[in-house]
C-alpha positions as CSV (number, residue, x, y, z in Angstrom):
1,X,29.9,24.3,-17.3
2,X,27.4,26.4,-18.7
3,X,23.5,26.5,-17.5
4,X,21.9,24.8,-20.2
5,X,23.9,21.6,-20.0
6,X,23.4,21.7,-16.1
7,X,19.8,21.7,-17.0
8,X,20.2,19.1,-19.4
9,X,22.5,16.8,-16.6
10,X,19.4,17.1,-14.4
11,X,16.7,16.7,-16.7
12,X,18.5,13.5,-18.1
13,X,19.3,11.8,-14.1
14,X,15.4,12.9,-13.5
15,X,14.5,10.6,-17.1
16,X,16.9,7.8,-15.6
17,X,15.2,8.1,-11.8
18,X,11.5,7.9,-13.2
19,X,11.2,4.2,-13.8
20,X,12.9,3.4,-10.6
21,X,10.5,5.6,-8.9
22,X,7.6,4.1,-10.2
23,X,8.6,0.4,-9.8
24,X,10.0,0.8,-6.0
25,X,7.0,2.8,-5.2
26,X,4.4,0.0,-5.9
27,X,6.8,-2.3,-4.6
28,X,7.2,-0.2,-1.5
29,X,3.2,-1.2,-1.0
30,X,3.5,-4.6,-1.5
31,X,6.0,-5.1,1.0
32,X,4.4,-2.7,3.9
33,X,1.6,-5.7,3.1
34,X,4.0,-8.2,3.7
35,X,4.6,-9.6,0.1
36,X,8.1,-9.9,-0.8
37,X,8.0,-9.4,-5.0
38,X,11.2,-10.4,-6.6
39,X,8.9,-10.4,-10.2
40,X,9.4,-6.9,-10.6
41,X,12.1,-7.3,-13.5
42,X,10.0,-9.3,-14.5
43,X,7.1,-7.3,-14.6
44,X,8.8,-4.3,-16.1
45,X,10.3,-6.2,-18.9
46,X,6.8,-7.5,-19.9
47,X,5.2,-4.1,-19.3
48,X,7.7,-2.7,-21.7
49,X,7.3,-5.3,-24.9
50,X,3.4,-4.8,-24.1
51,X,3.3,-1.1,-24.1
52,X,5.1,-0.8,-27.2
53,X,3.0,-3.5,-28.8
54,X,0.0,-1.7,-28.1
55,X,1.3,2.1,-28.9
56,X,3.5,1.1,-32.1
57,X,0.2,0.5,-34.2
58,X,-1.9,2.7,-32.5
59,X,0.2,5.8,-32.0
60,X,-1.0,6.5,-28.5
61,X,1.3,6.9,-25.8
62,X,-1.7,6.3,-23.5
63,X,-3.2,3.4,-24.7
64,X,0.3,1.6,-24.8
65,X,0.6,3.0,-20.8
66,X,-2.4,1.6,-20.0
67,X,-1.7,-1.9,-22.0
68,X,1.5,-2.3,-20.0
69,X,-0.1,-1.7,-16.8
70,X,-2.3,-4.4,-17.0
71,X,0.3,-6.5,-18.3
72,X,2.1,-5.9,-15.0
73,X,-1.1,-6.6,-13.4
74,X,-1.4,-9.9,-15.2
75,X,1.9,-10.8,-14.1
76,X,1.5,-10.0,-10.9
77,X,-1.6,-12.0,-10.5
78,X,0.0,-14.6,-11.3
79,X,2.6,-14.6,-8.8
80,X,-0.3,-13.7,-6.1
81,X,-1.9,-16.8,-7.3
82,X,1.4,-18.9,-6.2
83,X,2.0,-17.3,-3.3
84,X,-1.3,-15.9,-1.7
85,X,-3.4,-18.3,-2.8
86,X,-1.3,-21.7,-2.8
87,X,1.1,-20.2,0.3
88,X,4.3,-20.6,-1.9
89,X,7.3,-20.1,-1.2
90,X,7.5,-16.4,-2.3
91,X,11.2,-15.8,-3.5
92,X,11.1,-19.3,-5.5
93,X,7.9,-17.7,-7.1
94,X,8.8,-14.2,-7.7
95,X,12.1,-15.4,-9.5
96,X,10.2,-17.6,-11.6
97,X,7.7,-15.2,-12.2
98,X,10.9,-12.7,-13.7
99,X,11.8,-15.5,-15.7
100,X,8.3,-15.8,-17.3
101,X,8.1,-12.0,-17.9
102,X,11.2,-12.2,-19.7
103,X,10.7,-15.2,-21.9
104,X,7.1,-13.1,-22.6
105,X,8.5,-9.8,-23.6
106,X,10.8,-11.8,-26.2
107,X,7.8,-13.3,-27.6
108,X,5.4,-9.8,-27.5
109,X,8.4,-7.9,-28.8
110,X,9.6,-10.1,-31.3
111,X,7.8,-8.1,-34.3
112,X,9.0,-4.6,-33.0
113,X,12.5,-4.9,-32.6
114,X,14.1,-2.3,-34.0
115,X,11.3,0.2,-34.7
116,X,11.1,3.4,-32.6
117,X,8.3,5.7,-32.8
118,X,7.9,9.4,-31.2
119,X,8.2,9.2,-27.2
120,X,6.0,10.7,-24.8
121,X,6.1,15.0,-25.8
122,X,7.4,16.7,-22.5
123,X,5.2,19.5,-21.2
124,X,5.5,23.1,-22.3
125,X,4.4,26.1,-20.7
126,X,5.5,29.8,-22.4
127,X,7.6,31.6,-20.0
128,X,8.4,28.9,-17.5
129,X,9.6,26.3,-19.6
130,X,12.2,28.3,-20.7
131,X,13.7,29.7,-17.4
132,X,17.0,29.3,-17.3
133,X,18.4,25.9,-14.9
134,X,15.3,25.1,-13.6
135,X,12.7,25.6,-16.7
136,X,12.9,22.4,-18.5
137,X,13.4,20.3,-14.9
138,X,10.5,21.6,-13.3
139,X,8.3,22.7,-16.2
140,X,9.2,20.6,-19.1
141,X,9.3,17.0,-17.9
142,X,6.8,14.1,-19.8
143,X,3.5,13.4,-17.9
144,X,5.5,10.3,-16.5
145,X,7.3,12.2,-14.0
146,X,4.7,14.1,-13.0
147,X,2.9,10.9,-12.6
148,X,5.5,9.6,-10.4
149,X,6.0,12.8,-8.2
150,X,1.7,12.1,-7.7
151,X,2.3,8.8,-6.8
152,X,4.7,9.0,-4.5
153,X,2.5,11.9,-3.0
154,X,-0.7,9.7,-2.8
155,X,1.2,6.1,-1.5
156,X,2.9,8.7,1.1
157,X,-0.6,9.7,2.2
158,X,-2.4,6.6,2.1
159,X,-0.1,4.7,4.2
160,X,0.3,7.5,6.6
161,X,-2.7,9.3,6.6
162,X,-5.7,6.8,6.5
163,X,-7.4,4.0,7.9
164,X,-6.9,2.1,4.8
165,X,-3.3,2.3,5.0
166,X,-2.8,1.7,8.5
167,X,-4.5,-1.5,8.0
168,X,-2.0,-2.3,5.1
169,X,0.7,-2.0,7.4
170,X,-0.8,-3.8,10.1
171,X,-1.0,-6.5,7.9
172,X,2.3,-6.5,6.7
173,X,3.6,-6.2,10.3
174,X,1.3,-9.3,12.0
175,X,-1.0,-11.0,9.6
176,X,-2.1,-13.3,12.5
177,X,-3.4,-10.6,14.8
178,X,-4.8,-9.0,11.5
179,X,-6.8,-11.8,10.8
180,X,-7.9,-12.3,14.7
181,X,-9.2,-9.0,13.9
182,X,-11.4,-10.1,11.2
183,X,-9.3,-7.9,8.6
184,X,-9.0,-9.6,5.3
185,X,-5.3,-10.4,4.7
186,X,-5.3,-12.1,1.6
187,X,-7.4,-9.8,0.2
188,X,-5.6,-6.6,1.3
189,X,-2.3,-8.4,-0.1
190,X,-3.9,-8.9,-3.0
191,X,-4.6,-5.3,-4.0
192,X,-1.1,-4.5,-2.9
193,X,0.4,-7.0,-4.9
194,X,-1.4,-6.0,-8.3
195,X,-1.0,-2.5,-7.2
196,X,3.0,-3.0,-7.3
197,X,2.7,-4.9,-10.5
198,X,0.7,-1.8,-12.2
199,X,3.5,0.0,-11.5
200,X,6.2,-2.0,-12.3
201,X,4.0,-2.3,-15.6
202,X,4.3,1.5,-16.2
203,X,7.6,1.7,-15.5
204,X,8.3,-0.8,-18.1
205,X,6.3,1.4,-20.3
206,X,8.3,4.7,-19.7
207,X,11.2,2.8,-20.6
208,X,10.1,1.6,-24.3
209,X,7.7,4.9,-24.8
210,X,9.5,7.6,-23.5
211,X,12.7,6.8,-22.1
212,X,14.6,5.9,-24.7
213,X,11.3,5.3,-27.0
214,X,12.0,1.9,-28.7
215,X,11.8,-1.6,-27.8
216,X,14.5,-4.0,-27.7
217,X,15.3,-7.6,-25.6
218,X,16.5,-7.1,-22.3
219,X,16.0,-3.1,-22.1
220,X,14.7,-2.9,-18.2
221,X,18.8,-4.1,-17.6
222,X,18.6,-4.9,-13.8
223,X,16.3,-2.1,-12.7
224,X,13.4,-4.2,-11.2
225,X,16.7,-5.3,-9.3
226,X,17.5,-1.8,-8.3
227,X,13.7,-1.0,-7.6
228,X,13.9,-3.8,-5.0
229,X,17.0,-2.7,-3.5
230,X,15.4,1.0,-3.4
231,X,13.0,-0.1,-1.3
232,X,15.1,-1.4,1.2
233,X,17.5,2.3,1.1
234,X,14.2,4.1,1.6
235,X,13.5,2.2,4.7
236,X,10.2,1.6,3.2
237,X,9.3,4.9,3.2
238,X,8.0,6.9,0.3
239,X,10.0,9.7,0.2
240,X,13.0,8.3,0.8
241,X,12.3,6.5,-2.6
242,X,13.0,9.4,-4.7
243,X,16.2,10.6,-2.9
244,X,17.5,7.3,-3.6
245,X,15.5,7.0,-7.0
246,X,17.3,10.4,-7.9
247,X,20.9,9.1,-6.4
248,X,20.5,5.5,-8.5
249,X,19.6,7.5,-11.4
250,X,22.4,10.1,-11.6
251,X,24.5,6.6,-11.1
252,X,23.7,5.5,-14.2
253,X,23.8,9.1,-16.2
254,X,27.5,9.5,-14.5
255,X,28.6,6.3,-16.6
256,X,27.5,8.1,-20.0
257,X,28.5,11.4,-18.6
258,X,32.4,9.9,-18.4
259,X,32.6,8.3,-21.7
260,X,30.9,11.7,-23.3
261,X,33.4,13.7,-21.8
262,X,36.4,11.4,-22.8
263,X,37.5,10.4,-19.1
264,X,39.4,6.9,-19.6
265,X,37.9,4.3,-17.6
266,X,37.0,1.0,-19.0
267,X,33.5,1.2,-19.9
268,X,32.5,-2.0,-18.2
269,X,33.6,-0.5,-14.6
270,X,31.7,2.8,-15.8
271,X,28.4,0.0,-16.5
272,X,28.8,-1.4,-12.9
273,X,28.5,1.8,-11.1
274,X,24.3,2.3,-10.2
275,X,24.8,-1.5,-9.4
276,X,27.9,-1.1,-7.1
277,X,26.1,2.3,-6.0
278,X,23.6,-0.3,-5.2
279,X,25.6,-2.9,-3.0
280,X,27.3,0.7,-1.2
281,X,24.1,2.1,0.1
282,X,22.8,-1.4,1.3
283,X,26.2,-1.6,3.1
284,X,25.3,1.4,4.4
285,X,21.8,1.1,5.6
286,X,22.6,-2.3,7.0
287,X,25.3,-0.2,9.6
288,X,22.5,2.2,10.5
289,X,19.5,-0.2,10.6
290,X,19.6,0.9,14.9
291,X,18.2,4.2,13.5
292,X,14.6,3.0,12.6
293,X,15.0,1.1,9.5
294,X,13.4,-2.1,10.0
295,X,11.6,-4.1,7.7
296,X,8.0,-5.0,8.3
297,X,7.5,-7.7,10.8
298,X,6.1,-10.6,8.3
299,X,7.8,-9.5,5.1
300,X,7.9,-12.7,3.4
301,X,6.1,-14.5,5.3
302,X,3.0,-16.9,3.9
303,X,0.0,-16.8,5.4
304,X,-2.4,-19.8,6.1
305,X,-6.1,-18.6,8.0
306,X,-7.1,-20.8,10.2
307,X,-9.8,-23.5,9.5
């Protein structure tokens, strides 16, 4: 196998890894708050139909970003509505809430199916760009993945490294001594919430702008599903989302791999693979949750201040 299609194996599981990122990254926040989200397919599907809705006519990659982001955001205010505001059940509300976004992007979407416009240019740099292996991977990517190596980066120090985000997880780990505290749960949940709906929002929009660049019904395919379970492999921890971003990923570039390179297995067992790659590494975190990989303390959990 020569170098160049190494490169291109990489550079293809990096394009499959990025929306995953993105999505179990904000996710990741939510759920350190104690918000459980189960509307991030949701989310994604309706970030997707909006971003394309928004770039198609106005040829801006950028402008469509920013369109599904807030789409996301709209989404996801609607599920904190239900279940910050009203205290609702949050898994009822956050598989509602994918329902919603789906029926939505078929309605958004409607007009553009079947159109495709020019996705997001990667990034070029003379000389580096065109080393050998590790030239396109590292130096010729879209600004997507760089935006979700920077995210990662920045949730990893927030949480970790500042008052603000030891807050957030003091919220997600006892909301009632939070509160005692005077710290402003809701609130803080909140911002987490629409934080993890911007995301899911732009990882929608990667999907229809970039990655493969066109819009069509159904095209997130179970990877808000996979975001969610990411979260869960990374043990809620950052970093651990793109090792498991990058494994889900070259999941789902093997199955295209195998059927490009004439290997004969039935192409629906090749389809199942990132989702049984899925099931296989909650198996496995589930044997070594002893090692430090609990969730936090009032995941799920609604909270009601006092009155």
């Amino acid at each position: 196998m020569s170098l160049d299609l190494v490169q291109m194996v990489l550079v293809t599981i990096v394009a499959a890894a990025t929306p995953l990122l993105i999505a179990a990254t904000g996710e990741l926040v939510a759920e350190r708050a104690g918000v459980l989200n189960l509307g991030v397919e949701g989310m994604m599907i309706i970030g997707a139909s909006v971003a394309f809705a928004a770039a198609y006519p106005s040829d801006s990659t950028l402008l469509g970003s920013l369109a599904g982001c807030l789409a996301g955001m709209a989404l996801a205010a609607l599920f904190s509505l239900l279940t910050i505001g009203l205290a609702a059940n949050q898994v009822a509300s956050g598989l509602a809430t994918t329902a919603l976004g789906v029926g939505l992007s078929g309605l958004v979407g409607a007009g553009f199916v079947g159109l495709k416009r020019e996705g997001a240019p990667p990034l070029h740099i003379p000389g580096l760009s065109d080393l050998p292996l590790v030239g396109k991977l590292v130096f010729g990517e879209d600004l997507f993945v760089y935006a979700a190596v920077a995210l990662v980066i920045a949730v990893s120090f927030f949480l970790n490294r500042t008052r603000a985000g030891l807050t957030l997880r003091a919220v997600g780990d006892n909301h009632g001594s939070a509160h005692a505290l005077g710290i402003p749960v809701r609130r803080i949940r909140l911002m987490a919430v629409l934080f993890g709906g911007a995301c899911a929002g732009l990882a929608g929009s990667y999907l229809s702008l970039a990655y493969p660049g066109f819009w069509s019904p159904g095209m997130t395919a179970g990877r808000g599903w996979i975001a969610l379970a990411l979260v869960v492999f990374a043990s809620w921890r950052p970093w651990r989302a793109v090792a498991g971003a990058l494994l889900f990923g070259g999941a789902t570039i093997l199955q295209l791999q195998a059927q490009a390179l004439g290997i004969s297995i039935p192409a629906q067992f090749m389809s199942s693979i990132p989702y049984l790659a899925t099931i296989v590494a909650l198996v496995l975190l589930s044997i070594g949750r002893a090692r430090g990989a609990a969730a936090p303390a009032a995941l799920g959990l609604p909270f009601v201040p006092d009155r």
